[in-house]
C-alpha positions as CSV (number, residue, x, y, z in Angstrom):
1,X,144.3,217.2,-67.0
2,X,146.8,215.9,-69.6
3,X,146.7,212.3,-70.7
4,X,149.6,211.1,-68.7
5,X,147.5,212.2,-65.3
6,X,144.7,210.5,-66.5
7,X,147.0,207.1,-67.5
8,X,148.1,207.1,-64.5
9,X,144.5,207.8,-62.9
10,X,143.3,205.1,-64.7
11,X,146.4,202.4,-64.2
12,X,146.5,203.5,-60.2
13,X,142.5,203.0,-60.2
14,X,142.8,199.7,-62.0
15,X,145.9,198.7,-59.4
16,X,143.2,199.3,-56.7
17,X,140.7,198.1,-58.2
18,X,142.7,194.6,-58.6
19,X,144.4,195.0,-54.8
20,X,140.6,195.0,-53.4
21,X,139.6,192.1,-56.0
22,X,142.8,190.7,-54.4
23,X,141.6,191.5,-51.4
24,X,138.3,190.4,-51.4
25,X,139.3,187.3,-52.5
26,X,142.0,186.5,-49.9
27,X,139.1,187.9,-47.7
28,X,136.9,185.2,-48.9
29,X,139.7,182.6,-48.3
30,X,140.2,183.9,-44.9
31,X,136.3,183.5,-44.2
32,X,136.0,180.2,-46.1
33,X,138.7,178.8,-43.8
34,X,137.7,180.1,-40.5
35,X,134.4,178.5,-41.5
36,X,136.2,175.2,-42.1
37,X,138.2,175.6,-38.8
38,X,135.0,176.4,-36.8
39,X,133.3,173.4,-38.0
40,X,136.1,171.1,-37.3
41,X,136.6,173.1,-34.3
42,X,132.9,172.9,-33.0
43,X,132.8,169.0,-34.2
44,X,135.7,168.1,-32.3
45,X,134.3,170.1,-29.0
46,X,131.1,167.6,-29.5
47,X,133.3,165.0,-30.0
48,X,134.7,165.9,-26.9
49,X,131.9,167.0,-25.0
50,X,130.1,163.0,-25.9
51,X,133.0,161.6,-24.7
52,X,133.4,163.7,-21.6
53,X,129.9,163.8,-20.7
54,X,129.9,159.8,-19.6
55,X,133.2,160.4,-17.9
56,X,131.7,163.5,-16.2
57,X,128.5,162.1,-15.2
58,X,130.1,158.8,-14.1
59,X,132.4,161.1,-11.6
60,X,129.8,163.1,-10.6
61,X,127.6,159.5,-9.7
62,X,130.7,158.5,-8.0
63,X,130.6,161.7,-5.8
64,X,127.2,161.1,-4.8
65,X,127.9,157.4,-4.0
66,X,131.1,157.7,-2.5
67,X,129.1,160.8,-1.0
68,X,126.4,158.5,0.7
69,X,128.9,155.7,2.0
70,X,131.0,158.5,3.4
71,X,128.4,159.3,5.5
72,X,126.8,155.8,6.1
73,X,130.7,154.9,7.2
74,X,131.0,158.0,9.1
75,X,127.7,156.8,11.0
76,X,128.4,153.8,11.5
77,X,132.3,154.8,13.6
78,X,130.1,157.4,15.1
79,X,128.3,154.3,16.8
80,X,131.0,152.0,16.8
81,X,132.8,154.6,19.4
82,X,129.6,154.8,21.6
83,X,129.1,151.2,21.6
84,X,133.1,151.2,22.8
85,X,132.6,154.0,25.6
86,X,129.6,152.3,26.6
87,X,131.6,149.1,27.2
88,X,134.5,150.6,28.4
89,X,132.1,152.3,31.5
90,X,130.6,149.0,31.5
91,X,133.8,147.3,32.3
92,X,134.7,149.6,34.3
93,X,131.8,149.4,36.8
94,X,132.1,145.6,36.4
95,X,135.8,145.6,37.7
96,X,135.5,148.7,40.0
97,X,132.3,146.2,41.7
98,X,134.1,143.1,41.4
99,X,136.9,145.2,43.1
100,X,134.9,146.3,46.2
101,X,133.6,142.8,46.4
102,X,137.0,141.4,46.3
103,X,137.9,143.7,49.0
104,X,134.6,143.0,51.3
105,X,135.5,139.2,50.8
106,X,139.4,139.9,51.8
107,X,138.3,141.5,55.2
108,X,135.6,138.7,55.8
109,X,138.5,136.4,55.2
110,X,140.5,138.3,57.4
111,X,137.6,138.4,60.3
112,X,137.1,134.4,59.9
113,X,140.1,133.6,60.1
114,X,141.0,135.9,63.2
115,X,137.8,134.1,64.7
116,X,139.0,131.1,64.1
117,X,142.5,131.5,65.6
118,X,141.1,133.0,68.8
119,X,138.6,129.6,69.0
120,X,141.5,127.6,68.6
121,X,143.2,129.2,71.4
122,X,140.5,129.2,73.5
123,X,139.6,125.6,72.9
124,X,143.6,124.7,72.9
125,X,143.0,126.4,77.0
126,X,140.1,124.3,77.2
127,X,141.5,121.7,76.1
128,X,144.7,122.4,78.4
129,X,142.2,123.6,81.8
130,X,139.4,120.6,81.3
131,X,141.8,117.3,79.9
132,X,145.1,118.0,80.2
133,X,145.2,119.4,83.9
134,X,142.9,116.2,84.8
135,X,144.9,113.7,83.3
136,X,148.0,115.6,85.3
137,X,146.1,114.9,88.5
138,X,145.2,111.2,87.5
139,X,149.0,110.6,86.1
140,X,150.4,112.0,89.7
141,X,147.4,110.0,91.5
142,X,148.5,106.6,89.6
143,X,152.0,107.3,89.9
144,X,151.5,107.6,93.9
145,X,149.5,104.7,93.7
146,X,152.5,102.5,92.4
147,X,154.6,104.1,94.3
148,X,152.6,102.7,97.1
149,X,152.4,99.3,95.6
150,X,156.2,99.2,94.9
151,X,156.3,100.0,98.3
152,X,154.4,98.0,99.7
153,X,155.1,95.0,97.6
154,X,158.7,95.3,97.8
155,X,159.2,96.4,101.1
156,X,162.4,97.7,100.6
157,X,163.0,99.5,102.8
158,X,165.4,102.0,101.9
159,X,167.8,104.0,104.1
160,X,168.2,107.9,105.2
161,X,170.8,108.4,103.1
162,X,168.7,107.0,100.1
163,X,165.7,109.3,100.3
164,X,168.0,112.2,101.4
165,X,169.8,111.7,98.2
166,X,166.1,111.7,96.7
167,X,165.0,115.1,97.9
168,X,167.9,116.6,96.9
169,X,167.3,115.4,93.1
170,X,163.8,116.7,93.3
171,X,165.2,120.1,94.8
């Protein structure tokens, strides 16, 4: 080998050796700064992760809560609608009773009142057959009694022609 091969041997070996110094040392930069980006990295995920955690928990307590009223709210309209069917069947029978009762009074109403028409009739025939019909008789009776006693204490006496006229009013 001639001293120009090994020159250059030695210059392209010294250019290498000085590119992996180069970069080794870039290399370390690189490593040295990942480092310092992982620990800022990794403090600002704790940083995160305490300030998260209370927000988390506090949802996840509100869950539960909101979780336990849910269903003490869903409980309670549960028997809030069968306290309302059972009073809507309660009313029901109450108006469906007070119906039937209204309806058995109606037709007693009916019946008393029929009764009492059909006494007053029959008492109004009564009253007609056993008053009426006797105070007829004693009204013709009197009026034939005065009658007589015009008669008799007028004695006028009247003519034919006057009681002829008479009987054929009456006819």
């Amino acid at each position: 080998m001639d001293a120009q091969t090994q020159n250059l041997l030695l210059f392209l070996a010294i250019v290498i050796a000085a590119a992996l110094i180069v970069q080794s040392l870039l290399l370390l930069v690189l490593v040295l700064t990942f480092r310092k980006w992982y620990n800022r990295t990794n403090q600002l995920i704790e940083e995160v992760n305490r300030n998260v955690e209370p927000i988390a928990r506090a949802a996840r307590d509100l869950l539960v809560e909101s979780r336990e009223k849910l269903q003490f709210v869903s409980t309670n309209l549960a028997e809030i609608t069968q306290q309302v069917k059972n009073q809507a069947n309660r009313l029901d029978s109450l108006l469906t009773e007070a119906s039937e009762r209204a309806r058995l009074q109606l037709i007693r109403l009916d019946e008393l009142l029929s009764n009492t028409l059909g006494r007053v009739e029959e008492t109004t025939e009564v009253i007609q057959h056993s008053i009426l019909r006797p105070i007829r008789e004693l009204s013709a009776v009197l009026v034939g009694v005065r009658t007589a006693l015009d008669f008799l204490f007028r004695r006028n006496k009247r003519g034919v022609e006057h009681v002829t006229q008479d009987e054929e009013l009456f006819i």
